[in-house]
Each structure stands twice: as structure tokens, then as C-alpha cells.
PLY file of the C-alpha trace (Angstrom):
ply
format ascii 1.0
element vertex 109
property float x
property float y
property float z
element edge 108
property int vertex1
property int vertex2
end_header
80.69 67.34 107.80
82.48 69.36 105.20
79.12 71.21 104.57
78.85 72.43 108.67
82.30 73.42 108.54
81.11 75.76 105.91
78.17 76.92 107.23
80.20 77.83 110.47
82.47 79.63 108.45
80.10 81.29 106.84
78.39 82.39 110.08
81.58 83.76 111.64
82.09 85.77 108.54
78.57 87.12 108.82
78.70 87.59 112.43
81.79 89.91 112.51
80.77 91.95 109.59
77.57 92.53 111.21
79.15 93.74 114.78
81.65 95.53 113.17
79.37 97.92 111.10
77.06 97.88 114.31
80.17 99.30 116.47
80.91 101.56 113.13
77.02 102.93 113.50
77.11 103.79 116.54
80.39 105.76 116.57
79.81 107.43 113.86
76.02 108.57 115.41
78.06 110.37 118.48
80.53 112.03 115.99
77.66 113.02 113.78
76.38 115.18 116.01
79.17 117.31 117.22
80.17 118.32 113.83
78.49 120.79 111.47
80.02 119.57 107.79
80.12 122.52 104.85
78.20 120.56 102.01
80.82 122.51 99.21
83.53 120.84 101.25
81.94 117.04 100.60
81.44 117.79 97.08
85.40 119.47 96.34
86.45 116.27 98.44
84.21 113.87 96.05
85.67 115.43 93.22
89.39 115.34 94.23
89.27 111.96 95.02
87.24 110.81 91.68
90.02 112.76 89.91
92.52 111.28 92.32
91.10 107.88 91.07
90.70 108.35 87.12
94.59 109.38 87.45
95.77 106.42 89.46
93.61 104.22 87.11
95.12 104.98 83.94
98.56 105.41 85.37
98.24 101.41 86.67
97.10 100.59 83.21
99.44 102.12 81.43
102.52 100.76 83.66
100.35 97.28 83.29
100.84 97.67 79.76
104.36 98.88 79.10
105.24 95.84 81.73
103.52 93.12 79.86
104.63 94.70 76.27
108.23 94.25 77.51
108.01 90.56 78.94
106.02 89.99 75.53
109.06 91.14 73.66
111.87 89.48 76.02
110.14 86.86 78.02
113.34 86.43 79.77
113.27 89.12 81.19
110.27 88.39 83.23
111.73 88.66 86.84
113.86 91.63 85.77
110.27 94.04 85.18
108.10 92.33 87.25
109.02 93.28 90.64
109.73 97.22 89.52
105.88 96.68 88.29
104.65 95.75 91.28
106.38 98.37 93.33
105.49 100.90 90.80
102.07 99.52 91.07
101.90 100.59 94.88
103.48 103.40 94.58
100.35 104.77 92.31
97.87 103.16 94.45
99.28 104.97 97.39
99.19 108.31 95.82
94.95 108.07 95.47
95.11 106.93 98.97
97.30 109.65 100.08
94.13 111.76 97.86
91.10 109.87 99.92
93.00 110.60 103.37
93.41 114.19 102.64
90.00 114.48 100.88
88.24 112.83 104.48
90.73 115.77 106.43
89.37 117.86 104.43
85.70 116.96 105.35
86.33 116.64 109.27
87.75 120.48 109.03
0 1
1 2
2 3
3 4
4 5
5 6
6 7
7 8
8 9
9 10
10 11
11 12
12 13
13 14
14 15
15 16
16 17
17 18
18 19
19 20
20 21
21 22
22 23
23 24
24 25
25 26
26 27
27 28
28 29
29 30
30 31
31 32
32 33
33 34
34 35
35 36
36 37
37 38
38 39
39 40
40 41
41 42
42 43
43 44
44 45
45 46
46 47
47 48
48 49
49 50
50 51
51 52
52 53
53 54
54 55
55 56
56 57
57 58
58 59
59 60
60 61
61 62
62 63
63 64
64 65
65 66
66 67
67 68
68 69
69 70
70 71
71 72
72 73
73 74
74 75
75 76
76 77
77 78
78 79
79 80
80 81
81 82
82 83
83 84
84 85
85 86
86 87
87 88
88 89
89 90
90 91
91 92
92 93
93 94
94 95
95 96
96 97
97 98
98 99
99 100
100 101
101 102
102 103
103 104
104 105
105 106
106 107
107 108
């Protein structure tokens, strides 16, 4: 029993992934087509977004760090710098986001 379950499960995963990078394909063919793309434009975008990335990385480590070096020194004050982390967290996450959307504008025109 518990073994169909997964195997059903694992099917349904399969399935959608499938027909959604199908649909994805095919979209993508029809776009393809219409557009002529500057190959210096894909490379400035792969580089802004790498650089975009390296940033964002070591910005999350470093507030990682500083967070867990203060609950190491005060562990009471664990619920005090946790949520600030977090929030910093996706506030740096959504800069190199901010980074990949305008790197793909970029691309399109």
C-alpha cells in the first residue's frame, strides 16, 4: 500500500514537471523566433547577475554570521535577532532578484 501511494506520488510529480517544461518549450519556440537577441547584451546580463549573486552571497553570510555570533554571546536574546535576520535575509535575496529581473529586461530589449 504505502509503496503505491508513493509511486503515485512520484508519478504526479513527474507528470507535471514534464507538461510544464513541454508548455515552457513550446512558448518559448514562438517567442524565439520573433526576436533577434544582441549576443553582448546576454553576456553584460550574465555578468551583472553573477556579480549580482557573489554580492548577495557574501552579504547573507556575513549577516548569518554576525546573527549567530550574537545569539552565541547572549543566547537569550535569540528571538530578539532572529526575526531582524530573517527579514534582513530577504531583503538581500530580493536585491539579486531585483538584478536577474532587470538582467532578463535587459535581454528581451
Amino acid at each position: 500500500m504505502d509503496l503505491t501511494m508513493n509511486f503515485r506520488k512520484t508519478l504526479l510529480i513527474l507528470g507535471t514537471v514534464f507538461m510544464s517544461f513541454g508548455a515552457t518549450a513550446a512558448f518559448a519556440e514562438e517567442a524565439a523566433s520573433a526576436v533577434a537577441v544582441d549576443p553582448y547584451a546576454s553576456l553584460a546580463s550574465a555578468l551583472a547577475i553573477s556579480i549580482a549573486v557573489l554580492g548577495g552571497a557574501f552579504g547573507q553570510a556575513k549577516t548569518a554570521a554576525a546573527a549567530l555570533e550574537a545569539i552565541g554571546r547572549n543566547p537569550s536574546a535569540q528571538n530578539k535577532v532572529f526575526v531582524p535576520m530573517i527579514i534582513g535575509l530577504a531583503l538581500i535575496e530580493s536585491l539579486v532578484l531585483y538584478a536577474f529581473v532587470i538582467a532578463l529586461v535587459k535581454i528581451k530589449g
